[in-house]
C-alpha positions as a printed NumPy array, in Angstrom:
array([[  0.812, -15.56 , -35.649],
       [  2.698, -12.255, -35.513],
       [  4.353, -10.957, -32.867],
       [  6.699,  -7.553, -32.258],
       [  8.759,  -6.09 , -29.971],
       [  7.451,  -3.021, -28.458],
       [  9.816,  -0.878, -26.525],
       [ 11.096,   2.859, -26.533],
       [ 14.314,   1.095, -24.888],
       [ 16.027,  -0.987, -27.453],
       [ 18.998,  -1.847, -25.205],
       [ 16.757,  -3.172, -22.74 ],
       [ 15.112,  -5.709, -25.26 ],
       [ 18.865,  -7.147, -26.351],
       [ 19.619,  -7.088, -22.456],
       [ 16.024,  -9.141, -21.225],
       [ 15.498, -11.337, -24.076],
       [ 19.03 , -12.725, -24.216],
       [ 20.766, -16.138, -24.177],
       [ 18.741, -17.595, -26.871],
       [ 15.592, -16.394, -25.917],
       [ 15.065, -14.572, -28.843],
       [ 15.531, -18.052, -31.424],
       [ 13.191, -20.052, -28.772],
       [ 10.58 , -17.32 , -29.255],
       [ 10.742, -17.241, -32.959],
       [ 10.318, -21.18 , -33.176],
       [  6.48 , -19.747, -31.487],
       [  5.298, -17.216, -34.02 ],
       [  6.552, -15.199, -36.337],
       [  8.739, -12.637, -34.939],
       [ 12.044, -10.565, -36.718],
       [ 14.12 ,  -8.86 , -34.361],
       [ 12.989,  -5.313, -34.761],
       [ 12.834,  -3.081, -32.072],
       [  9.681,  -0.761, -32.415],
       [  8.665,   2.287, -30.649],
       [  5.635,   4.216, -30.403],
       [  5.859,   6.442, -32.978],
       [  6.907,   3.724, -35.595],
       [  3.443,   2.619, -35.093],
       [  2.228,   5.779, -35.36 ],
       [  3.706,   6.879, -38.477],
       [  2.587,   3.832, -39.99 ],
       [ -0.26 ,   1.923, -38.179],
       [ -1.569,  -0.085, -40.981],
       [  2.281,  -2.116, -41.008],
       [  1.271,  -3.143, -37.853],
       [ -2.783,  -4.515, -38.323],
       [ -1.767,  -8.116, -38.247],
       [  0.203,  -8.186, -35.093],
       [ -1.184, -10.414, -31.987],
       [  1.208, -10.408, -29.714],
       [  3.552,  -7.73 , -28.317],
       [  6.528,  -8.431, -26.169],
       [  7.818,  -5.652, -24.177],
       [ 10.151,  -4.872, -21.353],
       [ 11.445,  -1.553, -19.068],
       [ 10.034,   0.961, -21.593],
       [  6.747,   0.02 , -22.491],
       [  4.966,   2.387, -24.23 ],
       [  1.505,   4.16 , -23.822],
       [ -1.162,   4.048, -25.816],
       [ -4.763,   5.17 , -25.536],
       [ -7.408,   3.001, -26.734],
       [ -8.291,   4.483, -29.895],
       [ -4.728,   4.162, -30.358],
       [ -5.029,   0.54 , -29.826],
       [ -8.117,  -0.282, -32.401],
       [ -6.334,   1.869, -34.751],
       [ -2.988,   0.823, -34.826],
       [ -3.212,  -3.211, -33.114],
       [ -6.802,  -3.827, -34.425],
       [ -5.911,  -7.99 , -34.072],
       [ -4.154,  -7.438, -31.135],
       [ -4.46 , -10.607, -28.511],
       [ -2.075, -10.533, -26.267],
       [  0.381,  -8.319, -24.612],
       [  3.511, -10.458, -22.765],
       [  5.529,  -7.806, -20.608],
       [  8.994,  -9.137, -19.555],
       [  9.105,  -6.672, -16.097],
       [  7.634,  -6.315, -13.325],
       [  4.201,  -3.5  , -12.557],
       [  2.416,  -3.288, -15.649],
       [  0.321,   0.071, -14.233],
       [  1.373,   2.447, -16.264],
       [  0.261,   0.94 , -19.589],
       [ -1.959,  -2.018, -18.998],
       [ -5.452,  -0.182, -18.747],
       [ -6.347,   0.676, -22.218],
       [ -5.002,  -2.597, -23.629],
       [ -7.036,  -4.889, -20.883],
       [-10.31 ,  -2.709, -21.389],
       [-10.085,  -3.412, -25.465],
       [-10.156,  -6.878, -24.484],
       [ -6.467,  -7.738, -24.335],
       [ -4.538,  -9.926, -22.618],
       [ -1.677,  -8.798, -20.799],
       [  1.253, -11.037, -19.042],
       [  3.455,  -9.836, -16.459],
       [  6.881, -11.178, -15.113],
       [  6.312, -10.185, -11.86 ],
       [  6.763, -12.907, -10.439],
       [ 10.192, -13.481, -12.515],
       [ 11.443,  -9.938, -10.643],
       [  9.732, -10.812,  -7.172],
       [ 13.029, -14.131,  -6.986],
       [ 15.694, -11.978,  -6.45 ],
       [ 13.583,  -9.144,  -4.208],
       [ 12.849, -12.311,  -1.963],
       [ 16.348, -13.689,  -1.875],
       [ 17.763, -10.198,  -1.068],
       [ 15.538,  -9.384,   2.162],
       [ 15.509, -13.257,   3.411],
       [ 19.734, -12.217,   3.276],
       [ 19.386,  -8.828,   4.884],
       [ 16.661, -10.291,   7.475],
       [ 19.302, -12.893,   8.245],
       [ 21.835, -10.837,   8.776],
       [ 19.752,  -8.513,  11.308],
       [ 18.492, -11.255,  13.227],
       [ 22.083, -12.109,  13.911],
       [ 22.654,  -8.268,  14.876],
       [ 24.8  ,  -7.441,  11.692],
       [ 24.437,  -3.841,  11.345],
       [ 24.556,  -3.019,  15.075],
       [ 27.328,  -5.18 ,  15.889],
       [ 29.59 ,  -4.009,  12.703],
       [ 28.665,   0.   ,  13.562],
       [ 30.147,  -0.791,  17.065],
       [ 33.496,  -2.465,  15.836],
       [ 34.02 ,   0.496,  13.67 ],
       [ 33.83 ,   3.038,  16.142],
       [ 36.369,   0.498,  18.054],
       [ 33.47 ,  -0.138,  20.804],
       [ 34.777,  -3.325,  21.281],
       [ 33.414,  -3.916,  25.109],
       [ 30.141,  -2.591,  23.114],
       [ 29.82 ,  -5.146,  20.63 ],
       [ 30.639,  -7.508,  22.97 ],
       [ 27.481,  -6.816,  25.342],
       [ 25.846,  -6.817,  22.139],
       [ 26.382,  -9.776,  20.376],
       [ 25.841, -11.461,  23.954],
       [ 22.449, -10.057,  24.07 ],
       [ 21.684, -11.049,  20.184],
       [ 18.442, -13.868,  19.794],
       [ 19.974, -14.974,  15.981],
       [ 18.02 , -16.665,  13.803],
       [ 15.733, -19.211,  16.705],
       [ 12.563, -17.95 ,  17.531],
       [ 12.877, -14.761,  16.654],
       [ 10.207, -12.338,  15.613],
       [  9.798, -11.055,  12.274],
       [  7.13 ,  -8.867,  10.242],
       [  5.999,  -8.782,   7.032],
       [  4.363,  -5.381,   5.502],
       [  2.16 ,  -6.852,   2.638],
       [  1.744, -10.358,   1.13 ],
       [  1.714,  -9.974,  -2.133],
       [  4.086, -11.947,  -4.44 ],
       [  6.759, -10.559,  -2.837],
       [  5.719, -10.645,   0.679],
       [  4.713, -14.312,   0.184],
       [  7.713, -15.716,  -1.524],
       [  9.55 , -13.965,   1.39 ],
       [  7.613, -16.172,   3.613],
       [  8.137, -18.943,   2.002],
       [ 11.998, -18.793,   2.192],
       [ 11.429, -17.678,   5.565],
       [ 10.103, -21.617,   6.336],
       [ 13.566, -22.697,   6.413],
       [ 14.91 , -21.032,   9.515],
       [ 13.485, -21.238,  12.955],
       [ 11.561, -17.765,  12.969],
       [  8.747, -16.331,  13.954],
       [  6.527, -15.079,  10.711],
       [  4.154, -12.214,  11.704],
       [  2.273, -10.151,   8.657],
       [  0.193,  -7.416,   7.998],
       [ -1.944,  -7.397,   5.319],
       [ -5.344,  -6.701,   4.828],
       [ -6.085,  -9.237,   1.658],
       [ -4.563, -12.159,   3.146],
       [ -6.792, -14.787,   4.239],
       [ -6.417, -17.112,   7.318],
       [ -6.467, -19.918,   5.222],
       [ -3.747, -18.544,   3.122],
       [ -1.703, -17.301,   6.183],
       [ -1.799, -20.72 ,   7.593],
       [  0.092, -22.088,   4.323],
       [  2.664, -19.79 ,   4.059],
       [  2.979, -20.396,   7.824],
       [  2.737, -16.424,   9.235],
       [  0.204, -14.948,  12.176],
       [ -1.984, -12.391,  10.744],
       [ -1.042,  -9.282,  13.031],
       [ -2.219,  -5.549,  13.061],
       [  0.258,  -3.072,  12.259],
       [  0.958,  -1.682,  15.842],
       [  1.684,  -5.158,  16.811],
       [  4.261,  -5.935,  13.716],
       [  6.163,  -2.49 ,  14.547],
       [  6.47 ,  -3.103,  18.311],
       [  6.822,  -6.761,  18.405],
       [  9.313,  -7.761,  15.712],
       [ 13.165,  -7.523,  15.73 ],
       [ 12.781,  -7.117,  11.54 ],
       [ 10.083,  -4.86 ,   9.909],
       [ 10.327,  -5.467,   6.032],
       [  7.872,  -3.808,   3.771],
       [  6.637,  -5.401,   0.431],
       [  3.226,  -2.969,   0.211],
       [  1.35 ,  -2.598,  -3.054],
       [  2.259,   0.495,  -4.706],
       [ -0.417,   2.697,  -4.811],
       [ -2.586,   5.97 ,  -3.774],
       [ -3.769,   4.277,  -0.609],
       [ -0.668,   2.781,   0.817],
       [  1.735,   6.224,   0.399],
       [  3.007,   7.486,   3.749],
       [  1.456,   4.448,   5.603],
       [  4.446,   3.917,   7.276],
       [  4.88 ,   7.049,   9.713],
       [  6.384,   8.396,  12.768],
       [  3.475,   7.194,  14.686],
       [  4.433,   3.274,  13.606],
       [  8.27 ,   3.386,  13.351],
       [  8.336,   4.638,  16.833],
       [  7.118,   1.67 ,  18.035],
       [ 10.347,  -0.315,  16.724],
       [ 11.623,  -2.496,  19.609],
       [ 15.462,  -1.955,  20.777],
       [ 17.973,  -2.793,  18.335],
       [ 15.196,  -3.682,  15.537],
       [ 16.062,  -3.359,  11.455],
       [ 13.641,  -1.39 ,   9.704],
       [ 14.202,  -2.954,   5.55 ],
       [ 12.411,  -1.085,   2.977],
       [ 12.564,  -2.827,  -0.923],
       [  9.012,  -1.722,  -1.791],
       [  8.94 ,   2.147,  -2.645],
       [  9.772,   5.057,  -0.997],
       [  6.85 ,   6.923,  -1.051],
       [  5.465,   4.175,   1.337],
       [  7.661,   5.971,   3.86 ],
       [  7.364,   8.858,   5.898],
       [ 10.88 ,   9.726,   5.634],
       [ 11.283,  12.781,   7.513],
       [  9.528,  10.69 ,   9.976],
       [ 12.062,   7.654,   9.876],
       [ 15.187,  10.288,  10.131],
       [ 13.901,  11.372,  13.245],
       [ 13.502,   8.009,  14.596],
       [ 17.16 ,   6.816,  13.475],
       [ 18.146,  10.199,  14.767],
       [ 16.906,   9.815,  18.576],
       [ 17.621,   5.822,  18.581],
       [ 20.744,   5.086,  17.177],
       [ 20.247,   1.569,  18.237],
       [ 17.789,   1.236,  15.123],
       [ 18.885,  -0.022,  11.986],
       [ 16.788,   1.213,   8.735],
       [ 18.455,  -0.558,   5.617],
       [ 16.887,   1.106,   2.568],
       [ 16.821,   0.238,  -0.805],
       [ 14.254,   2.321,  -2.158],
       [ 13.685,   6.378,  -1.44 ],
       [ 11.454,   8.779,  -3.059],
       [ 13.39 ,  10.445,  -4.834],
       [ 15.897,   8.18 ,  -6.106],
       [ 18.298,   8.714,  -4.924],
       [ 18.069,  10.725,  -2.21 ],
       [ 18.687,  14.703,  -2.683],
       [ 22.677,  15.799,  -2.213],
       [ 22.466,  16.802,   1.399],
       [ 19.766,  13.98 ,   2.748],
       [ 20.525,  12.826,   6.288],
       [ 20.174,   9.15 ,   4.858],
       [ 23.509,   9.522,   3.956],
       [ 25.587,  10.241,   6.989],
       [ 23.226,   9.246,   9.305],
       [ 25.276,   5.77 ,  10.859],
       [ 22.138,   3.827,  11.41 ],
       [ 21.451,   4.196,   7.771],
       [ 22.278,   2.246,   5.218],
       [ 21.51 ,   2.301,   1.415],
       [ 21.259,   0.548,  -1.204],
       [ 20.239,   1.889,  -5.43 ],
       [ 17.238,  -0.348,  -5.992],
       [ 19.645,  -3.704,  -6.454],
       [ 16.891,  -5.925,  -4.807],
       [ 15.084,  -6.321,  -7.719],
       [ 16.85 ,  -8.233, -11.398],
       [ 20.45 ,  -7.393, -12.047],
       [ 22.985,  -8.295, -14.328],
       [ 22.275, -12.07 , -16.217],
       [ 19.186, -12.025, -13.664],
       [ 16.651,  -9.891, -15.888],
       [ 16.682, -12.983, -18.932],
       [ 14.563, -15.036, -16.013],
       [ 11.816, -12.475, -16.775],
       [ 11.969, -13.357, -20.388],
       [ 11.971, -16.717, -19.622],
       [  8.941, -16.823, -17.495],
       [  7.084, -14.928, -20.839],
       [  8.195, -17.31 , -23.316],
       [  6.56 , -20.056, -20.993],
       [  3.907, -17.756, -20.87 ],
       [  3.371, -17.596, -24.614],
       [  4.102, -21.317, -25.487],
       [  1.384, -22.105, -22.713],
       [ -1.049, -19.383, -24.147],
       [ -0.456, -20.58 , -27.77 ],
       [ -0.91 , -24.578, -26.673],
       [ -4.482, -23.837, -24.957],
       [ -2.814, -24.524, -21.781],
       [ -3.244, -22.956, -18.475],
       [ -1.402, -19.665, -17.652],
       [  0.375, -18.598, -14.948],
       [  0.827, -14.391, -15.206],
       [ -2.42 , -12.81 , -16.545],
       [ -3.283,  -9.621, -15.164],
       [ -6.844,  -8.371, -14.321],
       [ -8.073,  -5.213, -14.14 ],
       [ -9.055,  -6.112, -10.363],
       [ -5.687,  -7.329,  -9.74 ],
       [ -4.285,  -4.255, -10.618],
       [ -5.827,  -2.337,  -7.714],
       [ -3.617,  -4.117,  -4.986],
       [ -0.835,  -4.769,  -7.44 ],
       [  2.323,  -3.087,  -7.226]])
């Protein structure tokens, strides 16, 4: 069976599909190292008529359907080793297509980053480190005296996805208080993962850390406004790794502007980053991060990995793990 790589971002290929990878895949199906792009294809589709599998990363190409029958008429299977597949998944899936996603490879290290930042909030981090650098010692003191830590205290989920769920899962290990909202969870699923299905008023102005793990789409940009972020109880953490757009953010500056005893830690903005002269970055209740939540470094290969278990499952007749549906992709990030 032949496979290619399928990527206008060569680099990214020899950084995903590293530490042997690569030789593991090729012991699968018949696969040279070749990087191809788009218009490799295009200038010669009939090299490619034999293909069945494509493995991709960051810089997936897009190709229309005709494009498809015409260039990948054998085409079975599409394994991406990244996260959303939205951009290019449609044509491929309606010609009948599988296609794989490692979004649950990139969802690991999302997870472990907010279960650290929610930790460090519920033990009053950000406030209590703003006040010792402004030398508000007496301050921090009151502060840290008046700090729940990590027993009992309240925390909400935006979403349940994979994110959103692993999140909660981690979350099982420390004596808090799991609230979520999320329209698409069930009760019998919120009872496993061991969270209280809550509106979104109540998440906003019940929990000490709001964390948002939405879908990325049409319906959920600017659903978090002025209107809920208002609602943030004294001295709450406001953590934002899904996307920017999610966010009202002229909205949240005027929040962290008239309560300075907010914390919003973002990861994500829209744009990214922020424009030159953006309050988000001398505003002291503010505190960035560029987009590390998600694979970095030696952490992207995992993505690969979870494909090539993909593939050897696929190729065995076994059960998979990753396939994404054209229904799936209208919550999906």
């Amino acid at each position: 069976m032949r496979a290619i790589f399928l990527c206008k971002r060569e680099k990214e290929v020899q950084r995903v599909y590293a530490n042997g990878v690569i030789a593991r895949l090729q012991k699968l199906v018949t696969l040279a190292e070749n990087i191809y792009t788009k218009e490799d294809v295009l200038v010669s589709p009939s090299d490619f008529a034999d293909v069945e599998i494509i493995l991709s990363t960051w810089g997936m190409p897009q190709f229309s359907e005709e494009e498809i029958a015409a260039c990948f008429p054998r085409l079975k299977c599409v394994f991406y080793a990244a996260g959303t597949v939205q951009s290019f998944a449609r044509p491929f899936l309606a010609r009948g297509v599988k296609v794989f996603s490692a979004w649950a490879a990139n969802a690991v290290p999302v997870a472990e980053y907010t279960v650290a930042q929610i930790l460090l909030a519920t033990k009053g981090f950000f406030a209590q480190t703003r006040l010792l650098q402004g030398q508000r010692h007496e301050d921090a003191k009151v502060r840290k005296g008046a700090t729940r830590g990590n027993y009992g205290t309240r925390v909400g989920l935006i979403g349940c996805g994979m994110i959103g769920s692993m999140v909660a899962e981690k979350l099982k290990d420390y004596r808090l208080e799991v609230v979520v909202f999320d329209p698409f969870l069930s009760e019998e699923r919120a009872k496993a993962l061991g969270v209280t299905r809550v509106s979104p008023e109540e998440l906003f102005s019940t929990s000490l850390v709001v964390s948002n793990h939405l879908a990325n789409n049409a319906q959920t940009k600017g659903m978090l406004n002025g209107e809920l972020l208002e609602k943030l109880i004294p001295y709450a953490t406001f953590l934002n790794t899904g996307r920017g757009a999610q966010v009202v953010e002229e909205d949240l500056v005027q929040v962290l502007e008239a309560r300075p005893d907010l914390t919003a830690v973002l990861d994500v903005t829209y744009p990214e980053p922020p424009e030159a002269d953006h309050p988000f970055y001398t505003l002291e209740n503010c505190f960035l991060t560029p987009h590390i939540a998600g694979s970095l470094g030696d952490e992207v290969v995992r993505m690969a990995e979870y494909m090539e278990t993909e593939l050897a499952a696929y190729l065995a007749g076994e059960p998979t793990k990753y396939e994404v549906s054209e229904k799936m992709l209208e919550t999906m990030a």
